[in-house]
C-alpha positions in Angstrom: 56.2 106.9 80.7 56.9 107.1 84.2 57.5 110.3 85.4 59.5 111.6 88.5 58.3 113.5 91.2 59.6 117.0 90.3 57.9 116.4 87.0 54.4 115.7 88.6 54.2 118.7 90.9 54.0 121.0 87.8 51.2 118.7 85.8 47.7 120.5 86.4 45.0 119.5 88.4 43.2 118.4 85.2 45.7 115.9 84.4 45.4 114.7 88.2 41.7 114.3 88.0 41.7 112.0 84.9 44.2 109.8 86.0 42.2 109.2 89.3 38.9 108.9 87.2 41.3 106.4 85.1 41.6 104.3 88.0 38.1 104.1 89.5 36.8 103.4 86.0 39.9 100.4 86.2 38.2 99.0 89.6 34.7 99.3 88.9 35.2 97.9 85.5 36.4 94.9 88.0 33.7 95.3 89.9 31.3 94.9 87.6 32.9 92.1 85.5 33.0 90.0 89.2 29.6 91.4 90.3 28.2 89.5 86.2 29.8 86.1 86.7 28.4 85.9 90.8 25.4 86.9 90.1 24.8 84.8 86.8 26.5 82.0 87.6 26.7 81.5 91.1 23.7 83.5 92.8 22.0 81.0 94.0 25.0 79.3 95.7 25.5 82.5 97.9 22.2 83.2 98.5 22.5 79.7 100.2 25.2 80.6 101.9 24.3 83.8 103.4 20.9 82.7 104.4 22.1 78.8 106.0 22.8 80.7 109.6 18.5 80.8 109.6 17.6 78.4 107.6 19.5 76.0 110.0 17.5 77.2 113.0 14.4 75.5 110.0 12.9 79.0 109.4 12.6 79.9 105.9 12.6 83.2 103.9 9.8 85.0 102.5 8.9 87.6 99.8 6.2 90.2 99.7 7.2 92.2 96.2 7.7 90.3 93.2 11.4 91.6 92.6 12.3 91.5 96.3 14.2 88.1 96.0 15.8 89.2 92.8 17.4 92.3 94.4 18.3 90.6 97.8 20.4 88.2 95.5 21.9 91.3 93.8 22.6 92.9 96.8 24.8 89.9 97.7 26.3 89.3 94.6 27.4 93.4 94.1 29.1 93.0 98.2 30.8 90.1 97.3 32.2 91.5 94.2 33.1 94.7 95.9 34.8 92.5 98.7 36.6 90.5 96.0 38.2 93.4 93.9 39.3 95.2 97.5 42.8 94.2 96.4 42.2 95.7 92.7 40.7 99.0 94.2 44.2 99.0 96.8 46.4 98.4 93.5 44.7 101.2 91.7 45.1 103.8 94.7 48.7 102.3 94.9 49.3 102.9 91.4 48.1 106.5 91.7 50.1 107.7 95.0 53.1 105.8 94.1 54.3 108.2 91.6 54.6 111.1 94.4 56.1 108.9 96.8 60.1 108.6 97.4 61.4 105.1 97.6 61.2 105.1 101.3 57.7 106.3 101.4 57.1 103.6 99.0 58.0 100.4 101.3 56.1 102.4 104.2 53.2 102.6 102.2 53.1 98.9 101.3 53.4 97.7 104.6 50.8 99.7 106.2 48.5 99.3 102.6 48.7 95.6 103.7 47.7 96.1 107.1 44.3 97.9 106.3 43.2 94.8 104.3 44.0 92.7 106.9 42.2 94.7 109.5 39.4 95.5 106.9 38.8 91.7 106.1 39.2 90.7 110.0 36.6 93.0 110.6 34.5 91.4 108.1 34.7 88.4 109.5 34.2 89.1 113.0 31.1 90.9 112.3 29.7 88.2 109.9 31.4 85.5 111.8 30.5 86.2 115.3 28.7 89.1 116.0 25.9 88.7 113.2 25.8 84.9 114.0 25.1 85.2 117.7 22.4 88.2 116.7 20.5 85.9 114.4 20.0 83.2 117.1 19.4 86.1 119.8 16.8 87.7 117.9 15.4 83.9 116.9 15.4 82.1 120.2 13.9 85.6 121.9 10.7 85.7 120.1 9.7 81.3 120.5 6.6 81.2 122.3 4.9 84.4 121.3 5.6 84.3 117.9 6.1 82.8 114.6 9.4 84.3 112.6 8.3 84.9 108.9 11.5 86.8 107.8 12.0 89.0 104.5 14.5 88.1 102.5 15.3 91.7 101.5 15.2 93.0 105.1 17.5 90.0 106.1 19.9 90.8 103.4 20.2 94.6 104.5 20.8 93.5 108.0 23.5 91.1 107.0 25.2 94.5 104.9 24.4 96.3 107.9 26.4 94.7 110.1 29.8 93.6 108.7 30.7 96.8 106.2 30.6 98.4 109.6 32.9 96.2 111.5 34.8 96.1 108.1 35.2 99.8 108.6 35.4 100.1 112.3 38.8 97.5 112.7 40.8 100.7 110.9 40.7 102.3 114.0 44.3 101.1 114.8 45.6 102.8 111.7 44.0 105.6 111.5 45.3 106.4 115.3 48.8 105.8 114.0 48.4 107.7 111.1 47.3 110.7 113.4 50.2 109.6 115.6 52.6 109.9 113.1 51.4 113.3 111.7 51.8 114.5 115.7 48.2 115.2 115.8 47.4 112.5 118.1 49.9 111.4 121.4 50.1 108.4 123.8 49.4 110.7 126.2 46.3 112.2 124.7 44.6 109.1 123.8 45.3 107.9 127.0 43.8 111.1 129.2 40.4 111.1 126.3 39.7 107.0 127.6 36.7 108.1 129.3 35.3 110.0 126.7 36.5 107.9 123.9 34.4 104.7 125.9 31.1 106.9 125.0 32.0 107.8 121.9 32.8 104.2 120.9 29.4 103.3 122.2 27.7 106.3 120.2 29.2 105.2 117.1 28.2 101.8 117.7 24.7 102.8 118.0 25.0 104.6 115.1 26.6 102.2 112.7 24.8 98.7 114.1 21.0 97.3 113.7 19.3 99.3 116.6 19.7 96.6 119.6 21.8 96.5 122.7 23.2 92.7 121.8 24.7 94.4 118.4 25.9 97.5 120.0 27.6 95.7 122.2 29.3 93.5 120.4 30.9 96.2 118.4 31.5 98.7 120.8 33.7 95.7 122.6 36.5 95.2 120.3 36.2 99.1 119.5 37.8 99.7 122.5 40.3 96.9 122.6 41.4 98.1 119.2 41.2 101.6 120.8 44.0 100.0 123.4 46.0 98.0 120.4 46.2 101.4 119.0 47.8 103.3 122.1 50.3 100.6 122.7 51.1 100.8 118.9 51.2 104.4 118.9 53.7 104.0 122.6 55.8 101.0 120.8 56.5 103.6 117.7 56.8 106.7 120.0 60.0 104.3 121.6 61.5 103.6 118.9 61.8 106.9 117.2 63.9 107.7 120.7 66.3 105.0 120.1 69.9 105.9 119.0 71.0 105.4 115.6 73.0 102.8 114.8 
């Protein structure tokens, strides 16, 4: 039974906290269904996938524990799954919000809903895409004459993670700005005066959330800060037309 949203603000927090629980258990149900049939079925065809960037350069992969390549492949399988049910886990949050929502707050939530998996899975592949791929041939081509790469399998799998849940993350900049903007906790003005500051911070959190080179931290800090000004001419373009007259 659908109830309104009167009715909800007098259910306990209890009843709150189950139905959330409800939903997780819904998406990682998913998860883990998706996560079974990769990994059984077509492991191996990902792990080729993920590892062709090197092995096209004719280096190949290595293993020093006995269940290192076995949990390298479920480390790709389990991302992929969890990349796959992205839209599950945004139905389930919809499903749970949408209740306490007026009709108006409804179509404003769908639109910007949209526009995080957009920006989530451009991030995704920009970082795998781009950034990861010019890193791998950086860090490859570097090294010839001195040395002889014998890469892990595990290690190369956690540097592939590494690097595009980050960008993944990191392209929500723009909404999260406009969210702020919208709540007036954040102005055109203000974003505009912090630039300077912002830059360093952009390039801290870069460090932070990248492999620990310059090439990488670069490479994300970069579109960081042209999302950073995609954000202030968003925030200016909505600030405009709130001042427009009615019609």
């Amino acid at each position: 039974m659908q109830l309104k949203k009167n009715e909800l603000k007098n259910l306990p927090l209890s009843t709150h906290l189950l139905e959330l629980r409800r939903r997780l258990l819904v998406w990682l149900s998913g998860t883990l269904l998706v996560f079974l049939i990769l990994f059984t079925w077509r492991g191996e065809a990902l792990m080729q996938l993920v590892t062709a960037p090197v092995r096209q350069l004719g280096i190949a992969f290595i293993y020093v524990n006995l269940a290192e390549a076995l949990s390298a492949q479920m480390k790709v399988a389990l991302l992929a799954a969890v990349l796959l049910t992205l839209p599950l886990f945004a139905w389930q949050a919809w499903e749970f919000i949408r209740p306490a929502l007026y009709e108006e707050e409804r179509r404003y939530a769908r639109k910007l809903a949209l526009v995080v998996l957009v920006l989530f899975a451009t991030g995704v592949s920009f970082g795998y895409g781009v950034v990861f791929l010019a890193a791998i041939s950086f860090f490859v081509y570097s090294g010839q004459g001195f040395a002889t790469p014998m890469l892990s399998i595990s290690a190369y799998v956690s540097f592939l993670v590494g690097f595009i849940l980050p960008f993944g993350l990191a392209f929500e900049l723009p909404v999260v700005c406009y969210i702020l903007g919208k709540a007036g906790l954040v102005s055109v003005q203000a974003l505009a005066a912090a630039r300077r500051y912002v830059i360093l911070l952009i390039f801290i959190v870069a460090a932070i959330l990248t492999p620990p080179d310059v090439l990488s931290q670069i490479m994300m800090a970069l579109p960081l800060l042209a999302l950073y000004e995609l954000s202030i001419l968003v925030l200016r373009t909505c600030e405009y037309q709130t001042r427009l007259p009615a019609k």
